[in-house]
VEXDREN-2710 file (C-alpha; in Angstrom, 1 decimal):
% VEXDREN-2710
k/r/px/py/pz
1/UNK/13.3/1.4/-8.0
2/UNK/14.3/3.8/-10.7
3/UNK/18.2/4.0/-10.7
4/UNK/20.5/2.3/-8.6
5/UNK/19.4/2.9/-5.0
6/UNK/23.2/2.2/-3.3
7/UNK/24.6/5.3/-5.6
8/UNK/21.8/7.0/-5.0
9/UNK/22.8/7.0/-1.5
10/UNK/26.6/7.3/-2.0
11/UNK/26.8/10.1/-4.2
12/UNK/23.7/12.2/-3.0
13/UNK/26.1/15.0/-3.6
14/UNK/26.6/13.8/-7.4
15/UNK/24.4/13.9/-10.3
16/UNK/24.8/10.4/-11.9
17/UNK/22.8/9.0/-15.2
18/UNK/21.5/5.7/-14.7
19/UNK/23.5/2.6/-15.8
20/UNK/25.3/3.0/-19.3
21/UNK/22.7/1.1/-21.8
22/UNK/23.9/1.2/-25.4
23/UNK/23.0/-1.6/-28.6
24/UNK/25.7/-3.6/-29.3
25/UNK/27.4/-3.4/-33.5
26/UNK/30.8/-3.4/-34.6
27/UNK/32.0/-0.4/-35.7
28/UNK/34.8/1.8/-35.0
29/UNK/35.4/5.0/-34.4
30/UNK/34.5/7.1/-37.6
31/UNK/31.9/9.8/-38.4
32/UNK/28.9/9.7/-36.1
33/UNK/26.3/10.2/-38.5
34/UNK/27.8/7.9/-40.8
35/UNK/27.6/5.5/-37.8
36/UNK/23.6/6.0/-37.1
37/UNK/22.9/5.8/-40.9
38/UNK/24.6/2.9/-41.4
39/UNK/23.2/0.7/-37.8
40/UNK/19.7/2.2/-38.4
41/UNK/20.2/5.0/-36.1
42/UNK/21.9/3.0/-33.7
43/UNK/24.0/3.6/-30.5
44/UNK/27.5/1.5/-31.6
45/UNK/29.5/-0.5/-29.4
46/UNK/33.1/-0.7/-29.9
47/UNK/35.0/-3.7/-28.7
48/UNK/38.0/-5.8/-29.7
49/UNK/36.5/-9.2/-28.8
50/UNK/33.2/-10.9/-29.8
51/UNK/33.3/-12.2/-26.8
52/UNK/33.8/-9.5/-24.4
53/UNK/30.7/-8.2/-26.6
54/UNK/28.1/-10.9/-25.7
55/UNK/29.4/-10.6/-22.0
56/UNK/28.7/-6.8/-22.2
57/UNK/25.1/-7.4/-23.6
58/UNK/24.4/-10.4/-20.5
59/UNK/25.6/-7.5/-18.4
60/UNK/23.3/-4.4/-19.9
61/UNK/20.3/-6.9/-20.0
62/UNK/20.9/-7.4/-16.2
63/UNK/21.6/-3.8/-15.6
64/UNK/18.7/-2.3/-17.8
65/UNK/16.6/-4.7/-15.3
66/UNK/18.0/-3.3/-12.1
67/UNK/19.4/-6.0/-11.3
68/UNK/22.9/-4.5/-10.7
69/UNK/24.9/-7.2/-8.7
70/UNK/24.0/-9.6/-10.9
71/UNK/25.5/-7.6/-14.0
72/UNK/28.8/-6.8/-12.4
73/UNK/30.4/-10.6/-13.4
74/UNK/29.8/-9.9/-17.1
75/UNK/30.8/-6.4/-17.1
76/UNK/34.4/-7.7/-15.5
77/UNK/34.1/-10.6/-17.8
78/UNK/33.8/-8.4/-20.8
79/UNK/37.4/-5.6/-18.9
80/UNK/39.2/-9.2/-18.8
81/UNK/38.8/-10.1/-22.3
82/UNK/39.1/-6.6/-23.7
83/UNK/40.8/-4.2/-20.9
84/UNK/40.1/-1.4/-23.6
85/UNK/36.4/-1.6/-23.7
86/UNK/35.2/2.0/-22.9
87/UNK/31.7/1.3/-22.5
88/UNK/31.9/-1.8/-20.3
89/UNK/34.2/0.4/-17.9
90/UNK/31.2/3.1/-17.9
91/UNK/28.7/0.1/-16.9
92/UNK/30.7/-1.1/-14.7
93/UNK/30.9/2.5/-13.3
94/UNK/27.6/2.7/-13.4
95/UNK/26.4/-0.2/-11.5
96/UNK/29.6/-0.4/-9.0
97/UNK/28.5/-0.9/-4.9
98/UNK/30.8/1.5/-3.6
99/UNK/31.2/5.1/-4.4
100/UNK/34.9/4.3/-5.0
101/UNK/34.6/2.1/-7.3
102/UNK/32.2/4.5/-9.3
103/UNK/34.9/7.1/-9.6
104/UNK/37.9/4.5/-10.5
105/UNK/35.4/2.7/-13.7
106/UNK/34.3/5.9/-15.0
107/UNK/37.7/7.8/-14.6
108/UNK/39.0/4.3/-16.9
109/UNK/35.7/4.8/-19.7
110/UNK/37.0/8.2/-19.8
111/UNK/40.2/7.6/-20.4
112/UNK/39.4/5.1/-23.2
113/UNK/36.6/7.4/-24.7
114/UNK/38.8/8.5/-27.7
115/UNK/39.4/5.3/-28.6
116/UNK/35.6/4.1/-29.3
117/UNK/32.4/5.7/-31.0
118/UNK/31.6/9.0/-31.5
119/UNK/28.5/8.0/-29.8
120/UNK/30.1/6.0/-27.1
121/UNK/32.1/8.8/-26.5
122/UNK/29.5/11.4/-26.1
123/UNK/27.7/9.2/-23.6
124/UNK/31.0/8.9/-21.7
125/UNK/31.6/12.6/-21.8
126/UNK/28.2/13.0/-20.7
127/UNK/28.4/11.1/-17.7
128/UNK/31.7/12.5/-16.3
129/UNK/29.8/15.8/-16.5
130/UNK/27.0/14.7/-14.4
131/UNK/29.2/12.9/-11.7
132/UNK/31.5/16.6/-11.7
133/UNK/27.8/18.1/-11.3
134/UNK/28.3/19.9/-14.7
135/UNK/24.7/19.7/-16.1
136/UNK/25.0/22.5/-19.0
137/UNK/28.2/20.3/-20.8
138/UNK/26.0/16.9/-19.8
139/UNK/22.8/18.2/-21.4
140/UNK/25.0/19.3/-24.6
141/UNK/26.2/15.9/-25.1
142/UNK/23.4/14.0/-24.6
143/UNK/21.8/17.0/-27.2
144/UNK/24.0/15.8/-29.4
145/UNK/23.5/12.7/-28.9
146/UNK/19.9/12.2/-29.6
147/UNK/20.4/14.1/-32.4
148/UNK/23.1/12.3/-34.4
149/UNK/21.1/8.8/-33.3
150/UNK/17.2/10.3/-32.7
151/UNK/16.1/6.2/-33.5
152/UNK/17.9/5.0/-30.8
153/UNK/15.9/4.3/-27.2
154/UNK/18.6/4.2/-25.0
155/UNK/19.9/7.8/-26.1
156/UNK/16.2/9.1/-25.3
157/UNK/16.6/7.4/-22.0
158/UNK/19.2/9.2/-21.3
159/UNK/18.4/12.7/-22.4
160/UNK/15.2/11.9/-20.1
161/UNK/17.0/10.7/-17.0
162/UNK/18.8/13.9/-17.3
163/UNK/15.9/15.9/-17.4
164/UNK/14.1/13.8/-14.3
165/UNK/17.5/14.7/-12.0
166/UNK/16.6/18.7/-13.1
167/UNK/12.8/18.0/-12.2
168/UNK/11.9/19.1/-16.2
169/UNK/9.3/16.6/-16.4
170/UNK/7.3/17.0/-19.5
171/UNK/10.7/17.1/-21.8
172/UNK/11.6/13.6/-19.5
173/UNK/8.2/12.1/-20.0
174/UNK/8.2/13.1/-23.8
175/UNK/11.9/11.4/-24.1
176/UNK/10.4/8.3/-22.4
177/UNK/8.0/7.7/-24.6
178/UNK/9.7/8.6/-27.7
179/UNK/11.9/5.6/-26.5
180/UNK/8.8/3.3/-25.9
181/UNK/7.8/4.4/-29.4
182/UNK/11.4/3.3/-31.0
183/UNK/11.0/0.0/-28.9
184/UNK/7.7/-0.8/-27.3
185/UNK/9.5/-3.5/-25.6
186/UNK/12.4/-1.9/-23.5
187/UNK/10.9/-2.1/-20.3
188/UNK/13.5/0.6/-18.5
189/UNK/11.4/3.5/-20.1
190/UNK/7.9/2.5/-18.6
191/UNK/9.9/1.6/-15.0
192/UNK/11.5/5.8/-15.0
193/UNK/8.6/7.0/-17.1
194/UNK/6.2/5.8/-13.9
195/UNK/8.2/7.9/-11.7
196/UNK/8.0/11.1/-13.8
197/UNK/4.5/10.6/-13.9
198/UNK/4.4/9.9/-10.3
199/UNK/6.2/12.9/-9.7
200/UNK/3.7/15.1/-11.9
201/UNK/0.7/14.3/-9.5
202/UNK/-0.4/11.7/-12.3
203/UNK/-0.9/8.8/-10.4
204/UNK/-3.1/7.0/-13.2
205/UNK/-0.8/7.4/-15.9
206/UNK/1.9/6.1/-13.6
207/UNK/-0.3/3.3/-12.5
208/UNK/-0.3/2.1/-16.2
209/UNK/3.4/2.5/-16.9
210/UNK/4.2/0.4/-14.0
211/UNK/1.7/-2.5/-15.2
212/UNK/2.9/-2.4/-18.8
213/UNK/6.6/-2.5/-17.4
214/UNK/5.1/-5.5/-15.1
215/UNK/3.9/-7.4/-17.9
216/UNK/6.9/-7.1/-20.3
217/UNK/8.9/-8.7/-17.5
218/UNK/6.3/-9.9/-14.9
219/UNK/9.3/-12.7/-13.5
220/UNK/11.7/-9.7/-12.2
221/UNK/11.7/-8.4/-9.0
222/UNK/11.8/-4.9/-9.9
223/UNK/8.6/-3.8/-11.6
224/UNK/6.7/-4.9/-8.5
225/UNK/9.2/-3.2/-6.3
226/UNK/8.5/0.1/-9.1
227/UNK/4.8/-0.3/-8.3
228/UNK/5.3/-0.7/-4.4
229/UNK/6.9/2.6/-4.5
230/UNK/3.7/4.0/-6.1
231/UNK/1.0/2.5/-3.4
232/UNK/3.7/3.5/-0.7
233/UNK/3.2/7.3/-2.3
234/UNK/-0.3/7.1/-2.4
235/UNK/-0.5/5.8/1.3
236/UNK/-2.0/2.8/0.7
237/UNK/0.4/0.9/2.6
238/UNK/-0.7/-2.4/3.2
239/UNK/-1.2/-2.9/-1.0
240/UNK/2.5/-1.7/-0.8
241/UNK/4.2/-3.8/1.6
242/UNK/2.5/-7.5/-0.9
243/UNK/3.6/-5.6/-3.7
244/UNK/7.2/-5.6/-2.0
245/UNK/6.8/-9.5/-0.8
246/UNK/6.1/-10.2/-4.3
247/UNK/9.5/-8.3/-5.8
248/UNK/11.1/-10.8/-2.9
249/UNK/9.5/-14.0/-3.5
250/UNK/11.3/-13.8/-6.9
251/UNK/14.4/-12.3/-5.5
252/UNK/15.0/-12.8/-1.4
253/UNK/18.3/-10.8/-2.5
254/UNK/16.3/-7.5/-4.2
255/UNK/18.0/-5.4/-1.4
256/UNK/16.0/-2.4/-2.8
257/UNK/12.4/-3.8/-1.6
258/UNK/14.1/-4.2/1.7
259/UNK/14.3/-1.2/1.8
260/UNK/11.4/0.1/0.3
261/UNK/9.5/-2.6/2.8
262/UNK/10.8/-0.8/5.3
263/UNK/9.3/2.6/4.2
264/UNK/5.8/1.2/4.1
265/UNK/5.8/-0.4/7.6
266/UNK/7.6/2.6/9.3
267/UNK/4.7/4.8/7.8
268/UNK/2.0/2.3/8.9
269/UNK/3.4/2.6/12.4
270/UNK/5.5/-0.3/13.1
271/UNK/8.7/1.4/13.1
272/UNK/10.1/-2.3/14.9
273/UNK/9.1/-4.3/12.2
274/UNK/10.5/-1.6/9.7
275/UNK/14.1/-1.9/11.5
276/UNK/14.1/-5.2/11.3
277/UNK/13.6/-5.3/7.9
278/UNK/16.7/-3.2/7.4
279/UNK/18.7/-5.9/9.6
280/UNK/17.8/-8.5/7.4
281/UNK/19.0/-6.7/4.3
282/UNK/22.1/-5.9/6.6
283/UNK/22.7/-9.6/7.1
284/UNK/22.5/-10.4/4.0
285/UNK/24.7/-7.6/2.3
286/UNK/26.6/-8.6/-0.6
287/UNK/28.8/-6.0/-0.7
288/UNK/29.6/-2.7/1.4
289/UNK/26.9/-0.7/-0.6
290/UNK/24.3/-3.2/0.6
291/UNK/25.5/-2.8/4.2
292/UNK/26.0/0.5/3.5
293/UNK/22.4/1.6/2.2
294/UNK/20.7/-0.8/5.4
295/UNK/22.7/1.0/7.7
296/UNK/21.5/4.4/6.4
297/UNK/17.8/3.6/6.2
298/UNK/18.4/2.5/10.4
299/UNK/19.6/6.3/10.6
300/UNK/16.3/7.3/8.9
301/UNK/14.0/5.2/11.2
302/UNK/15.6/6.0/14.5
303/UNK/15.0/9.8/13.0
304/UNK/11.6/9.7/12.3
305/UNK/11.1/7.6/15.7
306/UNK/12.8/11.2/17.3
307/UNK/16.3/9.2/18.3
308/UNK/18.6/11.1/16.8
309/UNK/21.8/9.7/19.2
310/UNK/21.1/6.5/17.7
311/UNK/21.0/7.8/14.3
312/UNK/24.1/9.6/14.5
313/UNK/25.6/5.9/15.9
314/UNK/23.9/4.1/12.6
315/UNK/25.9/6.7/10.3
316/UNK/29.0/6.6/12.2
317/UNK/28.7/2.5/11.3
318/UNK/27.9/3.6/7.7
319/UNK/31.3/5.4/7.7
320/UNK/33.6/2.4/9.2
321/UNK/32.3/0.6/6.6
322/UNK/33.5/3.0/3.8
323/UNK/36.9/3.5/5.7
324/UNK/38.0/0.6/5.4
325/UNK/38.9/0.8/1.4
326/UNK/39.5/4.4/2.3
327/UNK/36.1/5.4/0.0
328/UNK/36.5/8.8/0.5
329/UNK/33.4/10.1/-1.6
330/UNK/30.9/7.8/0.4
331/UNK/32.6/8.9/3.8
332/UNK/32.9/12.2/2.8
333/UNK/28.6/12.1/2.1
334/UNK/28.3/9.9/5.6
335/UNK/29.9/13.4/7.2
336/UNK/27.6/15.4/5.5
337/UNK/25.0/13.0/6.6
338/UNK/25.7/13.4/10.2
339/UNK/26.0/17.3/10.1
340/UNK/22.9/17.3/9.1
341/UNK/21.1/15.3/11.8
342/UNK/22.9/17.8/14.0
343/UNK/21.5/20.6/12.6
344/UNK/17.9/18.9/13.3
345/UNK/18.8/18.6/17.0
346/UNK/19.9/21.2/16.7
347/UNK/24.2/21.2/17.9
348/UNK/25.2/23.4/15.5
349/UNK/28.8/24.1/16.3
350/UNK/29.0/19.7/16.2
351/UNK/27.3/19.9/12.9
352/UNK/29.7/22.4/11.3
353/UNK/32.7/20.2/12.6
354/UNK/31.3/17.3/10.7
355/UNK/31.0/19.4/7.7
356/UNK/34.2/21.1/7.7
357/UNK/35.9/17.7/7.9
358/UNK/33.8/16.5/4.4
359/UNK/35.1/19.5/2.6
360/UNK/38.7/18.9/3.9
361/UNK/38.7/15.7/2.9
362/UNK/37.4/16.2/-0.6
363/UNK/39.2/19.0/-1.2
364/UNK/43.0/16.9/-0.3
365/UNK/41.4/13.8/-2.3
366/UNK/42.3/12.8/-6.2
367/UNK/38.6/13.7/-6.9
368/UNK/38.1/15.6/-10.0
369/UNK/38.5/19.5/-10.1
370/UNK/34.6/19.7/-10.6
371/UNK/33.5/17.4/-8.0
372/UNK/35.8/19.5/-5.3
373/UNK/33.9/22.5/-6.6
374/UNK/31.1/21.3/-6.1
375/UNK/31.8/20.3/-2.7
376/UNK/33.1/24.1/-2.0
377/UNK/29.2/24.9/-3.3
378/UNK/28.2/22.5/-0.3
379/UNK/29.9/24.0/2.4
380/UNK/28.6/27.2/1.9
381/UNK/25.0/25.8/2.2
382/UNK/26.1/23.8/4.8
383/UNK/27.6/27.0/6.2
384/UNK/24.4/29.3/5.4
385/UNK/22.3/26.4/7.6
386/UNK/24.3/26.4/10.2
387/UNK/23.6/30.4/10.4
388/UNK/20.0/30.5/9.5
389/UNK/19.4/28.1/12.8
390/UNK/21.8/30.4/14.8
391/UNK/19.6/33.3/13.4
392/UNK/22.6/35.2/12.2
393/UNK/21.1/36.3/8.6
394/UNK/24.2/38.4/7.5
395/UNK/26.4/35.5/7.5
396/UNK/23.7/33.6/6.1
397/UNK/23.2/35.8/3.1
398/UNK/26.7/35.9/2.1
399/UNK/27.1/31.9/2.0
400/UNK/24.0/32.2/-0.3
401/UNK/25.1/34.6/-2.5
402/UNK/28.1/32.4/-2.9
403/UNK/26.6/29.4/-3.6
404/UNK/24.1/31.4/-5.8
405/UNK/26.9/32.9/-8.0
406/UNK/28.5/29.3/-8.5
407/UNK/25.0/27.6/-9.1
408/UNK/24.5/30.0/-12.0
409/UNK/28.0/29.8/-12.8
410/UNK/27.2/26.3/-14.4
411/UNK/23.7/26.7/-15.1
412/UNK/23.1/24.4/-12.8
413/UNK/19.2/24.0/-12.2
414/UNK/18.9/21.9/-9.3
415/UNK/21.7/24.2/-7.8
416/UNK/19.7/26.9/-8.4
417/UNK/16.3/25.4/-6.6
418/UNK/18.7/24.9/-3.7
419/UNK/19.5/28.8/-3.6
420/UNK/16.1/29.4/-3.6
421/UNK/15.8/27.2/-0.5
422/UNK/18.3/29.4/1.4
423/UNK/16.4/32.4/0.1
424/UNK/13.2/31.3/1.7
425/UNK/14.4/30.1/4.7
426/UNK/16.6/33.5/5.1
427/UNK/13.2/35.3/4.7
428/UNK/11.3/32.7/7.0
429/UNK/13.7/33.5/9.4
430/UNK/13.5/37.4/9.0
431/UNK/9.4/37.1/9.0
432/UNK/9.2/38.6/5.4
433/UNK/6.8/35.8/4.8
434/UNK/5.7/36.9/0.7
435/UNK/9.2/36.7/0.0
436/UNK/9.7/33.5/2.0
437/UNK/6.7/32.1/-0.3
438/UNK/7.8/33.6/-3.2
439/UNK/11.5/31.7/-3.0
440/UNK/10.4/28.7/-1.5
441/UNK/8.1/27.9/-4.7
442/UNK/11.0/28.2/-6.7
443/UNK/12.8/25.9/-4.7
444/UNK/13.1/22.1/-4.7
445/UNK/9.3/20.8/-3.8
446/UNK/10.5/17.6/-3.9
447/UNK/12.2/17.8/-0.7
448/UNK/9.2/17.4/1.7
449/UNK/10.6/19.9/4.3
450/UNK/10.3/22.9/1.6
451/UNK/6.8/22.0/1.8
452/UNK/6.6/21.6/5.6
453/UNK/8.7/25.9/5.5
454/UNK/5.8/26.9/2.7
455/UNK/3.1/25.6/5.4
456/UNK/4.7/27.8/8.7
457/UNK/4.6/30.6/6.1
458/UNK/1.3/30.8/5.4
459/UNK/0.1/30.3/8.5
460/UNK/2.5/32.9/9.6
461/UNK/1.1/35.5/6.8
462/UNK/-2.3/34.5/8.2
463/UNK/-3.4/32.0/5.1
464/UNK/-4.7/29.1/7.0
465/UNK/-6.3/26.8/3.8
466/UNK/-2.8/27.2/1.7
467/UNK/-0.7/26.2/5.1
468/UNK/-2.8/23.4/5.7
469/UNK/-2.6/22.4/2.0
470/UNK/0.8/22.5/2.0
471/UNK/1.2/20.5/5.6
472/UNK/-0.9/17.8/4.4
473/UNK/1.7/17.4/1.6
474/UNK/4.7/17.1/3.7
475/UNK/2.9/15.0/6.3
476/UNK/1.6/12.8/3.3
477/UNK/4.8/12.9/1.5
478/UNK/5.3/9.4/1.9
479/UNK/8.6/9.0/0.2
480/UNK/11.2/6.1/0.4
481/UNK/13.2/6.6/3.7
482/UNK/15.3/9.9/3.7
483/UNK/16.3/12.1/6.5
484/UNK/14.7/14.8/5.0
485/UNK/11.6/13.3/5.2
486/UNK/12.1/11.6/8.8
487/UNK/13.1/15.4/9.9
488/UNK/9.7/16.9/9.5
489/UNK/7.2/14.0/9.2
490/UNK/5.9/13.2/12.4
491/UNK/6.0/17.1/12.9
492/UNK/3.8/17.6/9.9
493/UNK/1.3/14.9/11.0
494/UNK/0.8/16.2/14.8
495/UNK/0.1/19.6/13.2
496/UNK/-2.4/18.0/10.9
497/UNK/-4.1/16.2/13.5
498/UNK/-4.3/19.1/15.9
499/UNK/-5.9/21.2/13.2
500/UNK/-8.2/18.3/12.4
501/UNK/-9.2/18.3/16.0
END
């Protein structure tokens, strides 16, 4: 697992950093470089109690090990003894269940932010960015903040993890390992530098990462779980699913190799077993992000399996949960969720309702100015879907262009790959097949159904070894469960098999 799975899930919308990680000193706020000179180039941490200190580093040890649940008693231990502790409020933020509580922590560390390090403070800064889906102000503070402490790890994880969620590897993989070369033992770089090699093609180099993160702490659950994820890419499923067993033998509570488990026995055809899986990690929920993330990976099997009634049930259980602390960012994503899985049926004038009433209720919510923007964004590629499948390009264009103009607006690269999508599919749509290539590369090729659209339009323009290159991709995508996967896999492999035979 690379980040927190349940927010992953939650605030699919959001660009979030991983957990807040920061070395602990006392110092307060003061000149920055003054700071990093004087702690060896060293993050600070600025607290009023020892004590809330040593609870904040039990926490951030937890944390930097994925073990999230576990870290949240420390981090509250460390609010309770010093209510003005900015950076225990951002890991707390960080590693919160619930989408709600995500929002209320960081909206605290951000109010406190003054009040601590200059370097505390730009980390802060940095992560209220990301969640408001600001990446140009996020990437200037974490700039800044590898600059003004280039010897400290944690600030090159960060700068990296920022570059992984814009899908710039090399800088990310040269970050991570300038943080593995500060501190050959802080095991969090090897875990995320596994996935950006993993993500490059480079499954040798991600093989390694995942065995020296296994062996600097070879009695948690999550480096096995790390290198599950990798066999489960590579298809070799059965070497997946021990690896998974083996993350749970140390921890039957490691909810995110429940759910990876059930990836790797969907895709080796036992779609039963895989759902039960996902009932176990139900029943044993800790919290409503637990629940939450087993009822979503039911949507995803019942999708692949082609059910998607039963999906749309599984999400509308995913959103009781949520309404009843009135978490309006995770049921605002669970309507998002459903509109989509009726655009794959496709009801489109349904799916469109469902969307709608997530920008309504983000839009009359206390969410931040750039978080409703972003949602605006949304709903015009929600909107431009809806028309592409109703094959009315005019209306189509015009949502793009929109969403294009506020994409670029914030420099927003991931934004931008999503415009590209729209692009393509607008030109897959209107049969102007070099264009559709020619958009769709720019797009997001992480998303297994762009690959899936680049196969139908080369075998469209006639290019029958590029399609079947790119089908064999999507069919082989092999990712942990997501609908956009579960959309076009079983698709993708009939096609493969057909031209096999």
């Amino acid at each position: 697992m690379p980040r927190n799975k349940t927010m992953q899930v939650l605030l699919a919308a959001s660009v979030v950093l991983s957990a807040a990680a920061l070395t602990a000193c006392n110092q307060s706020s003061g000149n920055a470089s003054s700071a990093a000179a004087a702690y060896g180039g060293k993050l600070p941490v600025t607290s009023r109690s020892e004590q809330a200190k040593q609870e904040f580093l039990q926490g951030r040890d937890l944390s930097e090990r994925l073990l999230g649940q576990e870290s949240l008693q420390h981090f509250d231990k460390a609010l309770s003894l010093d209510p003005e502790f900015a950076s225990a409020e951002l890991a707390r933020a960080n590693n919160s269940p619930t989408a709600k509580e995500f929002f209320d922590h960081l909206k605290k560390a951000v109010s406190l932010a003054d009040e601590a390090s200059d370097g505390e403070n730009l980390l802060i800064l940095a992560n209220e960015a990301g969640a408001n889906g600001d990446t140009a102000k996020q990437k200037g503070y974490l700039d800044k903040l590898v600059t003004t402490y280039p010897n400290d790890e944690r600030a090159q994880f960060n700068l990296a993890n920022y570059y992984v969620a814009q899908q710039e590897l090399a800088p990310a993989v040269e970050h991570y390992r300038k943080a593995t070369e500060i501190a050959p033992s802080y095991s969090p770089a090897y875990n995320v530098l596994g996935y950006a090699y993993r993500q490059q093609g480079d499954y040798t180099s991600a093989e390694r990462a995942f065995k020296k993160y296994i062996d600097l702490i070879p009695n948690d659950p999550n480096p096995y779980d790390s290198y599950a994820e990798l066999l489960l890419k590579m298809g070799r499923f059965e070497d997946s699913q021990a690896q998974y067993h083996r993350a749970l033998t140390i921890d039957p509570h490691f909810v995110p190799s429940h759910f990876g488990l059930s990836g790797a026995l969907l895709y080796a055809g036992k779609p039963t077993e895989a759902q039960a899986e996902l009932q176990k990690m139900a029943d044993q929920s800790r919290n409503d992000g637990e629940l939450r993330t087993a009822y979503f990976g039911m949507a995803v099997v019942v999708s692949d399996s082609g059910k998607p009634d039963e999906a749309l049930h599984m999400m509308d259980k995913e959103y009781a949960v949520a309404e009843k602390t009135n978490d309006v960012a995770s049921m605002a994503a669970d309507l998002q969720a459903k509109g989509n899985i009726l655009v794959e049926i496709p009801r489109y004038d349904e799916a469109q309702r469902q969307f709608d009433r997530s920008f309504q209720m983000i839009q009359a919510s206390g969410q931040s100015r750039g978080i409703k923007n972003n949602a605006k964004l949304l709903h015009h590629f929600n909107l431009a879907e809806i028309a592409i499948g109703k094959k009315d390009y005019a209306a189509a264009k015009a949502h793009a262009e929109e969403f294009r103009q506020g994409a670029e607006a914030t420099k927003n690269s991931a934004q931008v790959k999503q415009f590209h999508e729209l692009e393509g599919r607008i030109a897959l749509g209107e049969k102007d097949y070099d264009k559709a290539i020619a958009e769709l590369q720019q797009a997001n090729l992480q998303n297994p159904a762009n690959l899936y659209r680049l196969s139908q339009a080369y075998q469209a323009k006639g290019d029958s070894d590029k399609a079947h290159e790119y089908l064999i991709q999507a069919a082989n995508f092999n990712s942990l469960p997501a609908l956009n996967y579960a959309f076009i896999r079983v698709k993708a492999q009939k096609l493969a098999a057909k031209e096999k035979a």
